[in-house]
C-alpha positions in Angstrom: -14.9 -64.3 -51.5 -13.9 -67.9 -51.0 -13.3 -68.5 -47.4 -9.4 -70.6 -48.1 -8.6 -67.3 -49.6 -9.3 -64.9 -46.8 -7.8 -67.4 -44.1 -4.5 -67.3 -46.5 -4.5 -63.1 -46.6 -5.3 -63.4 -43.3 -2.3 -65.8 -42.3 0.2 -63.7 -44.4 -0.9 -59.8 -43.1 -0.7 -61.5 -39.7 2.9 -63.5 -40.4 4.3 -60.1 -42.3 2.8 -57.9 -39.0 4.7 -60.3 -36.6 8.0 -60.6 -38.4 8.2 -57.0 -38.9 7.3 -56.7 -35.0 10.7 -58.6 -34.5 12.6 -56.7 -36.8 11.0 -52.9 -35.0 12.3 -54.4 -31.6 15.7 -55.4 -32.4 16.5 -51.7 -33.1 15.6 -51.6 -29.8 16.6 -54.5 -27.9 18.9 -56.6 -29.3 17.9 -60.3 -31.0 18.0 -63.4 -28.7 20.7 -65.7 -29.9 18.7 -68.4 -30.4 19.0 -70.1 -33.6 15.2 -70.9 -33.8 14.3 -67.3 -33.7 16.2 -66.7 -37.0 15.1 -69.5 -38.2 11.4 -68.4 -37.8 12.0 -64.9 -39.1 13.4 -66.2 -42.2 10.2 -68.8 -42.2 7.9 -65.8 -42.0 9.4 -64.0 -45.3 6.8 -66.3 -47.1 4.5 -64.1 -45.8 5.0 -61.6 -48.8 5.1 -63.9 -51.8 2.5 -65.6 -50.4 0.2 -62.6 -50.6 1.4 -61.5 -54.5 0.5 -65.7 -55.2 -2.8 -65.3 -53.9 -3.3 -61.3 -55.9 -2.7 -63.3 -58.4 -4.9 -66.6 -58.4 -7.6 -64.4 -58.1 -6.7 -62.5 -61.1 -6.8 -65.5 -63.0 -10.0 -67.1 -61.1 -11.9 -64.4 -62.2 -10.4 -63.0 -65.5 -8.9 -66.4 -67.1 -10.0 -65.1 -70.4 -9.5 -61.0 -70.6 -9.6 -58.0 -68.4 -12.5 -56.1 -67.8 -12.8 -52.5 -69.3 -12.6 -50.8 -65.7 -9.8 -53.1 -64.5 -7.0 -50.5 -64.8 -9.1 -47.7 -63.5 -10.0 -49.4 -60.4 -6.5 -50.8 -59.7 -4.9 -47.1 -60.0 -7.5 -45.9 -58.0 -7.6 -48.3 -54.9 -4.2 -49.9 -55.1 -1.8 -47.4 -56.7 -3.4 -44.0 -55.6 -2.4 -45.9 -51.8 0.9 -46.7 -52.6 1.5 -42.8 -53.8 -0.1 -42.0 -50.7 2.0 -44.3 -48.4 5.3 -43.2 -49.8 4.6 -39.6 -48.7 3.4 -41.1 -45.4 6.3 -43.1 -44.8 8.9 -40.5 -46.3 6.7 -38.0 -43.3 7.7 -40.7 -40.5 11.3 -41.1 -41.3 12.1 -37.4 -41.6 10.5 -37.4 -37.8 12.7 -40.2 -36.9 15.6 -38.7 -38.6 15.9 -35.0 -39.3 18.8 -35.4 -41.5 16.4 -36.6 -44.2 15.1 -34.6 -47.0 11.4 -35.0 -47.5 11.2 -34.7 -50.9 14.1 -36.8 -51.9 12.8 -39.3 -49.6 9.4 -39.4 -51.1 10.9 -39.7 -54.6 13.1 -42.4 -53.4 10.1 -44.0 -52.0 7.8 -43.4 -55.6 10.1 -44.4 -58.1 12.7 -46.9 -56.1 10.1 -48.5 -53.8 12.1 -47.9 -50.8 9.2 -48.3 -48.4 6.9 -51.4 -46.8 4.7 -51.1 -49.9 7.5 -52.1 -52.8 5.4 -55.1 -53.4 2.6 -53.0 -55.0 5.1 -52.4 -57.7 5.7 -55.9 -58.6 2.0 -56.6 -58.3 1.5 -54.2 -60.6 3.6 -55.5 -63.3 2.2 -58.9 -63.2 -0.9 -57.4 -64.0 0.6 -56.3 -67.5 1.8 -59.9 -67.3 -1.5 -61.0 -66.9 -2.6 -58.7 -69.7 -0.2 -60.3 -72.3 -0.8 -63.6 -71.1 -4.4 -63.0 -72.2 -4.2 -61.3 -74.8 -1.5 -63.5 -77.0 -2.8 -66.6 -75.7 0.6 -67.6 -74.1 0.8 -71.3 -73.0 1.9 -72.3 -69.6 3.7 -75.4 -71.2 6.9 -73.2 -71.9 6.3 -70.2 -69.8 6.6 -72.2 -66.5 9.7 -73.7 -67.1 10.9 -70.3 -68.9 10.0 -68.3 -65.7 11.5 -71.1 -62.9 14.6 -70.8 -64.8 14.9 -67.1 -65.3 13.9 -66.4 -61.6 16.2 -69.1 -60.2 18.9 -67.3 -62.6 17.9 -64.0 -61.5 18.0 -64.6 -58.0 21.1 -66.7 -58.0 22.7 -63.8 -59.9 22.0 -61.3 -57.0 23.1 -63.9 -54.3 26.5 -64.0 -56.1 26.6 -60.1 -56.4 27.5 -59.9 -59.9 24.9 -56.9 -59.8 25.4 -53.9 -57.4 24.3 -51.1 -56.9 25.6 -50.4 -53.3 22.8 -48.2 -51.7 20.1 -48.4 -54.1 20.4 -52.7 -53.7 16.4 -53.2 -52.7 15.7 -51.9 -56.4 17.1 -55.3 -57.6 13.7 -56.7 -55.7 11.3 -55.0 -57.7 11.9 -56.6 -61.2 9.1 -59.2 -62.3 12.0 -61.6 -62.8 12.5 -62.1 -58.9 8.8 -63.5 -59.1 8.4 -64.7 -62.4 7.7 -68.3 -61.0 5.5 -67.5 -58.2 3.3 -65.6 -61.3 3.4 -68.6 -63.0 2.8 -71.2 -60.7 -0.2 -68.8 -59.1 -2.0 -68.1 -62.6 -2.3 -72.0 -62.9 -3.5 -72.5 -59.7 -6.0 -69.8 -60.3 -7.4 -70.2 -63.6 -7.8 -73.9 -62.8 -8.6 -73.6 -59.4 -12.4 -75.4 -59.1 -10.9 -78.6 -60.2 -7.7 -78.0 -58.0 -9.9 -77.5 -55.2 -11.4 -80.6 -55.0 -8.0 -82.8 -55.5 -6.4 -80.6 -53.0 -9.3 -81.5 -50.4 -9.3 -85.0 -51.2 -5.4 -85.4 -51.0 -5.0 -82.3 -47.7 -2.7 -84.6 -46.2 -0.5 -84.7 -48.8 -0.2 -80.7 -48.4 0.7 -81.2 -45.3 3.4 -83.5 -46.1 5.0 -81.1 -48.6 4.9 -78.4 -46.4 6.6 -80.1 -43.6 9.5 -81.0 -46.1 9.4 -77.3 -47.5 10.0 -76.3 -44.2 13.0 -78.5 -43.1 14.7 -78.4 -46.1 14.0 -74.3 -45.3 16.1 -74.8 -42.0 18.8 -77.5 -43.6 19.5 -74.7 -46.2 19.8 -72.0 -43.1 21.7 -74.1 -41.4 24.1 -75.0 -43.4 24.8 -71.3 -44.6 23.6 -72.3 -48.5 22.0 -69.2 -48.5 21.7 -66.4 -46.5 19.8 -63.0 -45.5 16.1 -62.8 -44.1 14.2 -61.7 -46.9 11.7 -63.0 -49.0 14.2 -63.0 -52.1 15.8 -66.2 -50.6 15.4 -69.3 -53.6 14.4 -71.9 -50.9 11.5 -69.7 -49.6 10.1 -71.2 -53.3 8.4 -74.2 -52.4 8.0 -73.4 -49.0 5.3 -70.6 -50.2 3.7 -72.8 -53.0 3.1 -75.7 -50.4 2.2 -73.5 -47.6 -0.9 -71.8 -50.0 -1.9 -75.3 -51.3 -2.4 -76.4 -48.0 -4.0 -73.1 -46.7 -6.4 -74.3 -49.8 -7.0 -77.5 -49.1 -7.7 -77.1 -45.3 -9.4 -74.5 -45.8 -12.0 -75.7 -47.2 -12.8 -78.1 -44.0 -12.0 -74.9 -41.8 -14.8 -73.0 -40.6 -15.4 -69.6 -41.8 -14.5 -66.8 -38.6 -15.4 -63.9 -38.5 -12.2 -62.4 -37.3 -10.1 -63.5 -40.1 -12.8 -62.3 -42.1 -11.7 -58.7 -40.9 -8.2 -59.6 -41.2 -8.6 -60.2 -44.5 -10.7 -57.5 -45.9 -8.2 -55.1 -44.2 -5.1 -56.8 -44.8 -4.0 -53.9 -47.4 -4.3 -51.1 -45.4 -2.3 -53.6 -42.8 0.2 -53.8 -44.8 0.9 -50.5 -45.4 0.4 -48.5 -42.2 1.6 -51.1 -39.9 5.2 -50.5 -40.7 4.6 -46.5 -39.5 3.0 -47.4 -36.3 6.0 -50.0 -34.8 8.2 -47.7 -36.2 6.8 -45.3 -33.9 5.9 -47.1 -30.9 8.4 -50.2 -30.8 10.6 -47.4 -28.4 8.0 -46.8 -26.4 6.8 -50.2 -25.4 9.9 -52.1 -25.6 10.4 -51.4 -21.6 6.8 -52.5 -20.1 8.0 -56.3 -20.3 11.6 -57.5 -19.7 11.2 -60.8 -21.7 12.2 -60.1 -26.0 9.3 -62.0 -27.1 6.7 -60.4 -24.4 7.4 -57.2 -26.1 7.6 -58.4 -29.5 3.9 -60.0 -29.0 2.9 -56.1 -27.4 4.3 -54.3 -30.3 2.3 -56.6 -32.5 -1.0 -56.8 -30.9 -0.8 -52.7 -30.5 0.2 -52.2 -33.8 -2.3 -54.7 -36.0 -4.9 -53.4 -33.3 -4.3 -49.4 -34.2 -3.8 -50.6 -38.0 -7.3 -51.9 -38.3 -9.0 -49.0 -36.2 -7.4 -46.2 -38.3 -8.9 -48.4 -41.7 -12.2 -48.6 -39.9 -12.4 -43.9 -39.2 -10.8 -43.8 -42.7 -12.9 -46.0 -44.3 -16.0 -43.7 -43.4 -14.6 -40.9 -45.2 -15.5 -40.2 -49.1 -12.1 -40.0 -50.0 -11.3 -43.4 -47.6 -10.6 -45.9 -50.7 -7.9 -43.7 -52.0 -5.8 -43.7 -49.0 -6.4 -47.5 -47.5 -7.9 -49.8 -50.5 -11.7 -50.2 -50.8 -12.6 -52.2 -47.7 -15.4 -54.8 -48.0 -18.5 -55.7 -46.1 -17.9 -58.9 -44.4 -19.8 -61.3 -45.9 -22.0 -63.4 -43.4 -21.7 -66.9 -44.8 -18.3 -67.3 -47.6 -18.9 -68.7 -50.9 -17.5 -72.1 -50.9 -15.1 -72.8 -53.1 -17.6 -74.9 -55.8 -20.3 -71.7 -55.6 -17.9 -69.8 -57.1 -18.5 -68.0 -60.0 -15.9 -66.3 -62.7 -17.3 -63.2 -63.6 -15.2 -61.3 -66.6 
């Protein structure tokens, strides 16, 4: 696996892990009222579209041409089995939480609506259909990027104006492929050209830094000045903040030695994903008394909860049936394959 890619799974399991840590404590303890704290959580809900950008970059790294025959088989079986598994585990912990729920109607909720930390799965999974058609018609990126910026802008702008409701069942409008369309655009270019774009990003990594800093204020000006609202990662100016955060994630992290640790991060960033949630839901009560200050216990309730997410992925992960429940879970690899040693396999 090329090393930029594991740091930028790393950085957005670790920034989704965090944000949700802030959101589990403030059921508990109330939110500072410092404007720079909702600033940042709204900064972190990159986190998630970064991670479907980079699912997809490697799609089209490796498979630029066609899917392989055991592509589908593998995806249900280490990425969709997990999300099946997850919703029952999730609908489990909220009927502990809450008695009042009904298991079963919460599970289906869960399956079907995506009503759980693991919704993204759902759209993943349609872009890989996308990706399929793509392929297999031969569709050109010279109309499809435009056609996708606009229909996602439209999209999103549509639900920021409510014109569609759909009172308590509103995450669903999160799930369409249109929400995404030009993150699955932008991302398949990225990826099926990505040894050339590799090298220019290296050459010009300051540049990436520039953009990213604009990204960023522009971020706050738009937050500030009440343009658009809600912390999620549905928001339209999280848009170029997530494309120039992963170009510069790819260009420095080419100069960036490999680590171990991230490494780790990175192969078990799935499973991370999914059973974090469950474990601050449980524990955020318990530990949000050991430290007065907000942010101490938000830094606890993160540390605790990544650390018991990648332990219970490591004793799964020994057991034959382990893949099903947490995602197959690779051997770090001792030295990462630099970006130019990279070969597409289809």
């Amino acid at each position: 696996m090329i090393k930029e890619w594991n740091l930028l799974r790393a950085l957005a399991c670790l920034s989704i892990v965090f944000l949700h840590s802030t959101t589990q404590m403030s059921k508990v303890i109330d939110h500072p009222q410092v404007d720079l704290y909702y600033y940042g959580r709204i900064f972190l809900c990159m986190a998630t579209p970064a991670f479907i950008v980079l699912s997809i970059v490697i799609l089209a790294n490796r498979y630029p041409d066609r899917l392989p025959n055991n592509f589908w088989v593998k995806r249900v079986n280490y990425i969709l089995i997990p999300f099946l598994f997850f919703a029952v585990v999730d609908a489990l912990v909220t009927h502990y939480l809450n008695n009042n729920v009904v298991i079963e109607e919460k599970i289906t909720e869960n399956i079907l609506t995506g009503n759980f930390v693991g919704w993204f799965i759902l759209v993943i999974f349609q872009f890989y259909v996308l990706h399929y058609l793509v392929t297999k018609l031969k569709l050109s990126m010279k109309w499809m990027l435009p056609l996708s910026l606009m229909l996602m802008f439209g999209y999103l702008l549509i639900i920021k104006e409510g014109l569609i409701k759909l009172d308590s069942y509103s995450h669903v409008l999160r799930l369409p492929f249109l929400a995404w369309f030009g993150y699955f655009t932008v991302a398949y270019l990225i990826g099926k050209y990505y040894m050339t774009l590799s090298k220019t990003l290296l050459k010009y990594r300051w540049l990436t830094i520039v953009l990213f800093a604009l990204s960023a204020a522009f971020l706050y000006f738009s937050y500030s000045s009440g343009l658009v609202t809600g912390t999620h990662s549905r928001r339209m100016d999280l848009f170029p903040l997530v494309i120039s955060f992963c170009l510069a994630i790819f260009a420095w992290g080419q100069k960036i030695p490999a680590s171990k640790m991230i490494n780790h991060i990175s192969n078990y960033s799935f499973g991370i994903y999914l059973l974090h949630w469950q474990f601050q839901r449980l524990l955020a009560p318990h530990l949000a008394g050991v430290f007065s200050s907000y942010f101490a216990s938000i830094l606890l309730l993160f540390a605790v909860s990544l650390a018991a997410s990648m332990l219970t992925i490591k004793l799964i992960s020994y057991l034959p049936f382990g893949p099903f429940i947490v995602g197959k879970v690779r051997k770090v690899e001792k030295k990462p394959v630099q970006s130019e040693l990279v070969e597409r396999t289809a």
